[in-house]
C-alpha positions as CSV (number, residue, x, y, z in Angstrom):
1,X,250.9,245.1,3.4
2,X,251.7,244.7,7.3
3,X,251.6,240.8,6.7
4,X,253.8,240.5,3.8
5,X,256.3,243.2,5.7
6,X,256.0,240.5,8.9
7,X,256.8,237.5,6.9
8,X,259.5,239.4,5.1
9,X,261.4,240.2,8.6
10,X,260.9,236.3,9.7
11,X,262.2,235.1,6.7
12,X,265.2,237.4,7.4
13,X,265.4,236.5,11.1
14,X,265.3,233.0,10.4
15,X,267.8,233.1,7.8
16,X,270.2,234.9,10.0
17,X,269.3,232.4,12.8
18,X,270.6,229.7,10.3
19,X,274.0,231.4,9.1
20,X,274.1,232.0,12.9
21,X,274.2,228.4,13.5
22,X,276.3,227.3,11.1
23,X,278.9,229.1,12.7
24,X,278.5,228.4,15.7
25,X,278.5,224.4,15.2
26,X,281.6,224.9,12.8
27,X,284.2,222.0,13.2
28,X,287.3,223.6,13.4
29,X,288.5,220.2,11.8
30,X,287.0,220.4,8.7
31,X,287.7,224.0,8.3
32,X,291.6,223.0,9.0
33,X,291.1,220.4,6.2
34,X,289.3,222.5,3.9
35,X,291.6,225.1,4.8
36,X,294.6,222.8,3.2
37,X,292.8,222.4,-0.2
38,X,291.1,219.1,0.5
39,X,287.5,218.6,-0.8
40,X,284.6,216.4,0.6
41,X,284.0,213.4,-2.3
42,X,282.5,210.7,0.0
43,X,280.8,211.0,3.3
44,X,280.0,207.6,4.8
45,X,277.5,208.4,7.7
46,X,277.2,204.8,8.5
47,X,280.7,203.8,9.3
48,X,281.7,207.3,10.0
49,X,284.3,208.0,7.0
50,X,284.9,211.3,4.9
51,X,287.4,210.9,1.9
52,X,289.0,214.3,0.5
53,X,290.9,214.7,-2.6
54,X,293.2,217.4,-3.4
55,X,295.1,218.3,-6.9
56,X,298.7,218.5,-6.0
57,X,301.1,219.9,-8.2
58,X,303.2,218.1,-10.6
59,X,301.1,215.0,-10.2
60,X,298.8,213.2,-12.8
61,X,296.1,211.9,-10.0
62,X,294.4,213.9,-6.9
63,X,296.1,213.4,-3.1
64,X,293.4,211.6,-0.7
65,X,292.9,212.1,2.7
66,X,290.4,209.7,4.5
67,X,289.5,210.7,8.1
68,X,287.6,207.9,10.2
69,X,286.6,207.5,14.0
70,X,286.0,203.6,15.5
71,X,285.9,201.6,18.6
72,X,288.8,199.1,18.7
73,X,291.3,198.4,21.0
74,X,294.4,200.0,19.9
75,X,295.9,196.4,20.5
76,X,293.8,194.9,17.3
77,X,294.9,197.7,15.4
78,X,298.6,196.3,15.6
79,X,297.6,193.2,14.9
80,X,295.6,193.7,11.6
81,X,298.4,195.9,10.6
82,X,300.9,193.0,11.2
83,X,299.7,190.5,9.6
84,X,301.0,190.2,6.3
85,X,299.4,186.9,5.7
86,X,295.9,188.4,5.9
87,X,296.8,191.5,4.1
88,X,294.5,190.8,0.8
89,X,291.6,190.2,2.9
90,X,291.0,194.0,3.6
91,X,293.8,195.7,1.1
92,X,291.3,197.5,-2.5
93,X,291.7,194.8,-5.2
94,X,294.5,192.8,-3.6
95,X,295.7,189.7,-5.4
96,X,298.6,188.9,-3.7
97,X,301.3,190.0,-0.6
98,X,304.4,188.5,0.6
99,X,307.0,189.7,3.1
100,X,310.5,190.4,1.1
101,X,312.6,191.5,4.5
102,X,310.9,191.7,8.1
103,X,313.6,194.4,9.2
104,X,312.2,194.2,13.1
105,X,309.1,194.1,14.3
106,X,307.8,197.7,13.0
107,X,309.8,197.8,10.1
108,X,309.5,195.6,6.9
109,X,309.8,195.5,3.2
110,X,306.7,193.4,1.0
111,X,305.8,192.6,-2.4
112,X,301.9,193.1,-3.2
113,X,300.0,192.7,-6.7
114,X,296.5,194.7,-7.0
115,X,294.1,193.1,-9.0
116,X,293.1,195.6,-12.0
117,X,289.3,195.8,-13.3
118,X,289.3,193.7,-16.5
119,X,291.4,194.6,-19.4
120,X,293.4,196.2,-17.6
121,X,296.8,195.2,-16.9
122,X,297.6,194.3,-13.2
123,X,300.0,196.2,-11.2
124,X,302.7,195.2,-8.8
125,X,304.7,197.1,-6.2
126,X,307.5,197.3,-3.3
127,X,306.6,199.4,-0.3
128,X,308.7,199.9,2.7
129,X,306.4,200.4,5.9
130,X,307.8,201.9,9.4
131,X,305.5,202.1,12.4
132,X,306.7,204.8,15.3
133,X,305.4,206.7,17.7
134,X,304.9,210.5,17.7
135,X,304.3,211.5,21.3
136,X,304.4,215.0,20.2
137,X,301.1,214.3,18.2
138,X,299.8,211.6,20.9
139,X,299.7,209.3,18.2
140,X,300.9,205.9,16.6
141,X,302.0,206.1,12.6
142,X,302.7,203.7,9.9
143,X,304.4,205.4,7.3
144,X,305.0,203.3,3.9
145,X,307.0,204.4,0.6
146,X,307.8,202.8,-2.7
147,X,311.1,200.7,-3.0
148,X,310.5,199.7,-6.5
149,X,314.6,198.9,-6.7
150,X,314.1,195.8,-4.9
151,X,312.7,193.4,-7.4
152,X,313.2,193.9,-11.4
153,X,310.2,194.6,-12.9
154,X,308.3,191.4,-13.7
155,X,306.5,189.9,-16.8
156,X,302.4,190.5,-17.4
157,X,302.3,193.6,-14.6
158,X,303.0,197.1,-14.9
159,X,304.8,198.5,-12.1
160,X,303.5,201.1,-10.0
161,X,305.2,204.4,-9.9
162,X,304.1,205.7,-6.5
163,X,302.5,204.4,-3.4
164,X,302.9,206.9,-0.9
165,X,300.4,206.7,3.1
166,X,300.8,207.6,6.3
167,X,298.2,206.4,8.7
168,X,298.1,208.0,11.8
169,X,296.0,206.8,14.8
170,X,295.1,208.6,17.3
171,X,293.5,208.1,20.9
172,X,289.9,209.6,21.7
173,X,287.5,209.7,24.4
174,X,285.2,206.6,25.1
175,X,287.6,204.5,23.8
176,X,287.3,205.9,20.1
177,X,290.1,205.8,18.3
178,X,290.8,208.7,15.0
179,X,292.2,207.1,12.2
180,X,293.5,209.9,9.1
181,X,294.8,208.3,6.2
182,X,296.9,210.9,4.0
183,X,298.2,209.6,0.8
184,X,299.2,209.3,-2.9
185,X,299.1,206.4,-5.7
186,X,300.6,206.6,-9.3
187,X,299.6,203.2,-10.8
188,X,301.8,203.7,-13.6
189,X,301.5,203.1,-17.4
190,X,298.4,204.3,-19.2
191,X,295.2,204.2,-17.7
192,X,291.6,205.5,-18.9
193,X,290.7,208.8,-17.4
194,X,287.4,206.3,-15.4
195,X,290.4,204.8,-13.2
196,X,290.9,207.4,-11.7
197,X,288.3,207.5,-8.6
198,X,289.3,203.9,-8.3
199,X,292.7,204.6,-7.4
200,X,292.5,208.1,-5.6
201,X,289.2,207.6,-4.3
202,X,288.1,203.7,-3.7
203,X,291.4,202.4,-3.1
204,X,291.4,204.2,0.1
205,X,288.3,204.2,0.9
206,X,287.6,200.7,0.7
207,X,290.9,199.7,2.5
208,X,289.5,201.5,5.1
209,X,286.3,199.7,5.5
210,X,288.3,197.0,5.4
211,X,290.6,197.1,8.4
212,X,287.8,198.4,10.9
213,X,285.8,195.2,9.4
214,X,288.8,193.1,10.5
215,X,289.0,195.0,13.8
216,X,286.0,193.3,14.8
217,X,287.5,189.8,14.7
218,X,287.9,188.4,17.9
219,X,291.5,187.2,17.1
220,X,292.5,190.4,16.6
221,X,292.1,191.1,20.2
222,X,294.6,189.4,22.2
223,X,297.4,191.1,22.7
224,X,299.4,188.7,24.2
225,X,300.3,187.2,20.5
226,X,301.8,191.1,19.4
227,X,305.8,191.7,19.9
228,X,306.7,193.5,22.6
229,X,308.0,196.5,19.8
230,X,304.5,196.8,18.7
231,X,302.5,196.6,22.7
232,X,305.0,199.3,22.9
233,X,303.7,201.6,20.4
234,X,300.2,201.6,21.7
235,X,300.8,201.3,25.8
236,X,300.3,204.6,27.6
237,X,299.1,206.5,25.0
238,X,296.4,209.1,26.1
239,X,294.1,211.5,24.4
240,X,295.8,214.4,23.2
C-alpha cells in the first residue's frame, strides 16, 4: 500500500510541477490574442507563422490574424511591398495587378483579379493602400481598404465585397523583424461553405509565405532604388 500511496503523491507532484510550468513560460502575447477572441488554426513551426480566426459579428466569414517573426532588412520589406509589378508572384491566387492611381510614394489605388479554384467564378477588386508610420507603436503600417467605386463592375468576375488588412511591422532584437497581419475578406456572391478556409485562412497565410520568400531575393535589398518617402518610413526605427 506504501508504494502505490508514493506513486500516487509523484504523480501529483509531477502534475503540479507541469501546471506550474505552464504558467510560468506563459506568453503574455498569446494570452493578449487569445484574450481578444482569436483562436490558433495554423501553427507553422518552420517559418515561424500562427494564423487565428475570430467570428466577428455581422459578418458571413471569420476575421484572421497572422502573426510572423523573420530576418530581413526592413529596407526589402519596402521594396516587396512596392512593387506592383511583382505583386502576383507572392499575392494567394493572384491573376492579375495593375496600378489605377500612384497617389505618392506610400499611397496608391490598384486593380487585382484572384484566380478562383475551378468552377468557380473569379473575383476582382479595388483597394486603396496607405503606408505610415506609428511611432507611438514603434512600427511601420500599410493599411489597405476596398474602393470598389472606382471601376464599374466588369464582365465574367464577381466583385468582391470587402478586403480589409493592416500589416504592421515591427522592429525586434537580432535584427528580427514582427510582422501581424489583422484582416477581413468578403469575396462576394455565393460560395460553397469549403471556400471558406481558403479565403479567411490560406489567403493569408500563404501571402505571407510569400513575401518573406521574396524577402530573400537579393534585389530586394538595395535600398538605394526605394523613394526617399518610403527609406523614411523604416530609418531610425528601434525596438519598442
Amino acid at each position: 500500500m506504501s508504494l502505490i500511496f508514493s506513486l500516487r503523491r509523484l504523480c501529483g507532484a509531477l502534475s503540479l510541477l507541469c501546471l506550474t510550468s505552464l504558467y510560468a513560460y506563459s506568453d503574455p502575447q498569446t494570452d493578449a490574442i487569445a484574450a481578444a477572441g482569436w483562436h490558433l488554426a495554423r501553427n507553422d513551426h518552420i517559418h515561424h507563422i500562427q494564423a487565428y480566426l475570430r467570428q466577428d459579428p455581422g459578418k458571413r466569414l471569420k476575421s484572421f490574424l497572422i502573426e510572423a517573426d523573420f530576418s530581413a532588412p526592413p529596407e526589402a520589406v519596402g521594396a516587396v511591398l512596392i512593387d506592383f509589378d511583382h505583386f502576383c508572384d507572392w499575392i494567394y491566387r493572384c491573376g492579375e495587378a495593375h496600378v489605377l492611381h500612384r497617389i505618392s510614394d506610400t499611397e496608391y489605388q490598384i486593380y487585382i483579379i484572384h484566380n478562383a479554384p475551378y468552377g468557380i467564378t473569379d473575383r476582382d477588386t479595388i483597394i486603396h493602400g496607405v503606408a505610415y508610420r506609428d511611432n507611438q507603436r514603434h512600427a511601420v503600417i500599410v493599411k489597405t481598404w476596398e474602393e470598389q467605386h472606382l471601376i464599374p463592375d466588369q464582365p465574367h468576375y464577381v466583385r468582391m465585397i470587402n478586403e480589409e488588412l493592416e500589416w504592421i511591422f515591427t522592429p525586434g532584437p537580432h535584427g528580427v523583424t514582427h510582422l501581424e497581419l489583422v484582416g477581413y475578406a468578403d469575396p462576394g456572391g455565393w460560395i460553397p461553405r469549403w471556400i471558406d478556409n481558403l479565403v479567411q485562412l490560406d489567403a493569408p497565410y500563404y501571402s505571407v509565405r510569400g513575401m518573406l520568400r521574396m524577402l530573400k531575393k537579393s534585389e530586394y535589398n538595395d535600398n538605394t532604388k526605394l523613394p526617399d518617402a518610403v527609406q523614411n518610413l523604416w530609418h531610425g526605427l528601434v525596438q519598442p
